[in-house]
C-alpha positions, 0 to 999 in steps of 0.5 A: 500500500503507497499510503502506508506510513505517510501522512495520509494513510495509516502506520503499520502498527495500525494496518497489524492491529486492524488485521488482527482485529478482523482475524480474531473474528474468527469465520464470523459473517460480518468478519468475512465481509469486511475482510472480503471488503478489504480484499477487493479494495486493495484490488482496485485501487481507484475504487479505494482512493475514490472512497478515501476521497469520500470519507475524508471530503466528508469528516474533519474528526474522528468525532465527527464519524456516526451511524447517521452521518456514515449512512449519507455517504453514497459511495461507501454504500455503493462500495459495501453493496457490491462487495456484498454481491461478488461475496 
């Protein structure tokens, strides 16, 4: 991943905390999802930069990110619905 520790994405220490979070959820549906989400992001990576783009055109914080304000972004839906549907 070109972002990995930079500014703009994430460290490593992240990425392995992330990774281990999604894999300690052992076969769970929603664990197979997201890791199926994650998998296709980082095999199309103008669909994750379009994304990137999205979520951080629409939040300025951390704080700002809720259940209602998540809903109102158009392409991560779009991006969980076909996700969903190639799974």
């Amino acid at each position: 991943m070109k972002d990995l520790d930079t500014p703009e994405g994430i460290t490593h220490g992240e990425l392995l905390e992330t990774v281990r979070a999604i894999l300690t959820g052992g076969a769970e549906t929603v664990a197979t999802a997201l890791c199926a989400t994650i998998y296709y992001l980082c095999r199309s990576p103008a669909v994750f930069d379009k994304l990137k783009a999205e979520i951080r055109g629409t939040f300025s914080s951390y704080d700002a990110i809720n259940k209602d304000s998540v809903l109102k972004l158009d392409y991560l839906s779009a991006v969980i619905n076909e996700s969903l549907r190639i799974m």
